[in-house]
C-alpha positions as CSV (number, residue, x, y, z in Angstrom):
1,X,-10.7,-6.0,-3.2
2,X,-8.2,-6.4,-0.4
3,X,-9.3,-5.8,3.3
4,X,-6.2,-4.1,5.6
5,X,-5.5,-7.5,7.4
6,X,-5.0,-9.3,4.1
7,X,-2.1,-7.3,3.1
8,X,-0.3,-8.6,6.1
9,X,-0.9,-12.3,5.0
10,X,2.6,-13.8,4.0
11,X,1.4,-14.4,0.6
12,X,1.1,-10.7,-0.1
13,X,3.4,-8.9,2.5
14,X,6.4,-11.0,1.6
15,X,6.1,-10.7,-2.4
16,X,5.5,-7.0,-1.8
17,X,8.4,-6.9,0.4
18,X,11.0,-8.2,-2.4
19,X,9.3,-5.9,-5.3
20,X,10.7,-3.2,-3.4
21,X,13.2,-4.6,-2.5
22,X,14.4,-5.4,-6.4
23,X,13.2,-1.5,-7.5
24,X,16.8,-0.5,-5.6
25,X,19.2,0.2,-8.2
26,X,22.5,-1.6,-6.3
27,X,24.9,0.1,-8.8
28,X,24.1,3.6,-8.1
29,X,23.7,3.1,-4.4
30,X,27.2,4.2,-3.5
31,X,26.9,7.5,-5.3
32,X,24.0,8.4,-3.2
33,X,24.6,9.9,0.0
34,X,23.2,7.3,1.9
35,X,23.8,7.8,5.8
36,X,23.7,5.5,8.7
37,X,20.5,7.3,10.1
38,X,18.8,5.6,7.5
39,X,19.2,2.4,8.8
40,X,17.1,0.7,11.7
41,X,17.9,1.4,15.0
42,X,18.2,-0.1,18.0
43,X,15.5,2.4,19.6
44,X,13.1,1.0,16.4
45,X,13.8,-2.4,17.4
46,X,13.0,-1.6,21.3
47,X,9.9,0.2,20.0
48,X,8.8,-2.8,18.2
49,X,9.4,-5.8,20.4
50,X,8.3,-3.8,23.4
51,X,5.0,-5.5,23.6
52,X,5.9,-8.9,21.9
53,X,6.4,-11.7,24.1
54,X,10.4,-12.6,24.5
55,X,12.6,-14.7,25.9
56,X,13.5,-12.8,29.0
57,X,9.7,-12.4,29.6
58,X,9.2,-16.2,29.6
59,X,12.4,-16.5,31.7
60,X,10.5,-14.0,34.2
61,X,7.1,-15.6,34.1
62,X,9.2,-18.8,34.8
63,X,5.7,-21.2,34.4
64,X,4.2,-22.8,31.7
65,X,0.8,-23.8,31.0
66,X,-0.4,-27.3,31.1
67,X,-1.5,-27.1,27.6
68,X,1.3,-25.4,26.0
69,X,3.4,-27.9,27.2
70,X,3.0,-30.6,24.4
71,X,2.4,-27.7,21.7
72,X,5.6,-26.6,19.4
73,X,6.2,-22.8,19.2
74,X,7.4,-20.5,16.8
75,X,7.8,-17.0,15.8
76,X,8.3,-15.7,12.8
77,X,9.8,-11.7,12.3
78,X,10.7,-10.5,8.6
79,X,11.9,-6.7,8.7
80,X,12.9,-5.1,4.7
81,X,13.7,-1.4,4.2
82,X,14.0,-0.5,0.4
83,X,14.5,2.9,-0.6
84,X,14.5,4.6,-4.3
85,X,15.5,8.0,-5.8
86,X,12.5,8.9,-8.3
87,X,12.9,10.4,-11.8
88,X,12.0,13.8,-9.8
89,X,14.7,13.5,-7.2
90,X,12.2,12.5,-4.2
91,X,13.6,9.8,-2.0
92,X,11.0,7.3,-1.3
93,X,11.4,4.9,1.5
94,X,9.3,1.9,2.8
95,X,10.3,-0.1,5.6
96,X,8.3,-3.3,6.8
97,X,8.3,-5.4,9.9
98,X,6.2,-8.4,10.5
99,X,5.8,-10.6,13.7
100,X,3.7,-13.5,14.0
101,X,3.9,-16.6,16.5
102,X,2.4,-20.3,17.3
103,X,-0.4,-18.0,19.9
104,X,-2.0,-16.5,17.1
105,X,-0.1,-13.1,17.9
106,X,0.6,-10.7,14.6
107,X,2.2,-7.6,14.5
108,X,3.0,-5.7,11.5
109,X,4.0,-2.6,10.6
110,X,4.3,-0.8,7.1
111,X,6.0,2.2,7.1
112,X,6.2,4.9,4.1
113,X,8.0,8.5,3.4
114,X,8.5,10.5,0.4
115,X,9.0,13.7,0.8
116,X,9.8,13.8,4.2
117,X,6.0,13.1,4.5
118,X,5.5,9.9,6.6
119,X,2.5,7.4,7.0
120,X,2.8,4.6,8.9
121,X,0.6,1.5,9.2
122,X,-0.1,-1.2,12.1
123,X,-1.7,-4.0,12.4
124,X,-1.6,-5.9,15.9
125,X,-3.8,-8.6,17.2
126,X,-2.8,-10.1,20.8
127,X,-3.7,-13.8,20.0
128,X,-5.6,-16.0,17.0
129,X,-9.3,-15.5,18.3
130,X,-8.6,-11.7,18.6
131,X,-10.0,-9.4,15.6
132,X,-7.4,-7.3,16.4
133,X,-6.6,-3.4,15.4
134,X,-5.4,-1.5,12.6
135,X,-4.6,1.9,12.7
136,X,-2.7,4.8,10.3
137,X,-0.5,7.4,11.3
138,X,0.2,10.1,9.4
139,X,2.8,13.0,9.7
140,X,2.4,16.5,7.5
141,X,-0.8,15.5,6.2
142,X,-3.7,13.1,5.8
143,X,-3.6,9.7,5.1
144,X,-5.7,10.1,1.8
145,X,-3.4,13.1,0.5
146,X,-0.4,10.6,1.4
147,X,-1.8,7.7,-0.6
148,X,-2.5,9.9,-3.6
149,X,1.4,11.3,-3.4
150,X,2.2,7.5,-2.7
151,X,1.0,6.4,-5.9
152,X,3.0,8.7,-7.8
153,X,6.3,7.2,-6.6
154,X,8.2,4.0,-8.2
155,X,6.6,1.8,-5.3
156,X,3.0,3.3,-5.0
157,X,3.0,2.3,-9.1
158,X,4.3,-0.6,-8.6
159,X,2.1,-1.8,-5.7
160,X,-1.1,-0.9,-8.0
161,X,0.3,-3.0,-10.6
162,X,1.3,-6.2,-8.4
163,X,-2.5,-5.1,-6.8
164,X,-4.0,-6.0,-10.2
165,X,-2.1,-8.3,-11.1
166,X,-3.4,-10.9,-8.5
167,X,-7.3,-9.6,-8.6
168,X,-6.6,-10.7,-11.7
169,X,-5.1,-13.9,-11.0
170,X,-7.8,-14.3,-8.3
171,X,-10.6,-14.0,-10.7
172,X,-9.1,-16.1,-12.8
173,X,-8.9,-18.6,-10.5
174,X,-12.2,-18.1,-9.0
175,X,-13.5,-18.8,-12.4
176,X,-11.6,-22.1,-13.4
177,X,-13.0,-23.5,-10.1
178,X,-16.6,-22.4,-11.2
179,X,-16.0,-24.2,-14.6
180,X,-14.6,-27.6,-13.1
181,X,-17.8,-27.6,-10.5
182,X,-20.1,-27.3,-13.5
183,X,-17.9,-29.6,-15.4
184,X,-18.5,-32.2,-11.9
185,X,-22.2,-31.1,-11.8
186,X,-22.9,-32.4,-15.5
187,X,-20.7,-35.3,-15.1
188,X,-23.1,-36.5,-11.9
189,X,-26.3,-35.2,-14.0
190,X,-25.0,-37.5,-17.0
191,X,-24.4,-40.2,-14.4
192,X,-28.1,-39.9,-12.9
193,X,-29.7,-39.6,-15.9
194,X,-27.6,-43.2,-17.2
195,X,-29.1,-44.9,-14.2
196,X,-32.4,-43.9,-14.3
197,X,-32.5,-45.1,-18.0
């Protein structure tokens, strides 16, 4: 249904983003032991950005191309972390970060732990013409015994469900556009068959 770059397109990273995002249960949050080294760090950050284009690069490079001159840039970075206690107890974490800029340069990142068991995706692709790469790293396991543990959590059920929901939406769609080209096609027969009368 879904190649792996198409789940970094805005219109699917972003609502998948704020699902997870609203499966947090903010009341209970301060009952949980939550600590600090859950949060992003700085070294995270670093990790990130350390091939992305910044402004003390271009202060360094100190030139500018003739032809990027009259173009307007702009980068885009979203980074959510949500994290859930399941009905069994297992904390389950996902953390996203997306990069994208005027060059055609994506970077994303999707990564997932339950059970101390991580798997972390990438996606990076140096500039707009580039197919680019995507890759999986997985800690404690395989990627395929990760996905089907995954799935059993709060988000891995309620990705499937958002996953259907828009194959569904998409067919849908995909079949009202079918319906108004025949509807077009024998409107124009109709048409043809008036002026050859």
């Amino acid at each position: 249904m879904f190649s792996s770059w198409d789940l970094v397109r805005p219109t699917l990273w972003h609502p998948m983003s704020m699902l997870e995002l609203s499966m947090m249960d903010m009341n209970t949050m301060p009952q949980l032991s939550m600590s600090m080294r859950n949060v992003p760090g700085v070294s995270t950050d670093e990790e990130f950005f350390k091939d992305l284009p910044t402004v003390e690069q271009q202060k360094e490079k100190n030139e500018t191309p003739a032809e990027a001159e009259n173009k307007r840039a702009f980068s885009s970075y979203s980074f959510s972390s949500s994290s859930v206690v399941d009905e069994e107890g297992r904390k389950v974490m996902s953390t996203r970060r997306r990069y994208e800029d005027s060059t055609g340069r994506l970077k994303a990142e999707h990564e997932r732990e339950v059970m101390g068991k991580r798997l972390k995706t990438v996606w990076n692709r140096k500039h707009g013409n580039d197919e680019g790469e995507h890759h999986t790293i997985c800690s404690q396991s395989t990627p395929e015994e990760f996905e089907k543990l995954w799935s059993t959590t709060p988000f891995g059920k309620a990705q499937e469900k958002k996953k259907k929901e828009l194959k569904e939406s998409s067919e849908a769609a995909q079949d009202e556009q079918q319906k108004q080209l025949k509807q077009q096609q024998d409107q124009h027969q109709k048409q043809e068959t008036t002026k050859s009368a």
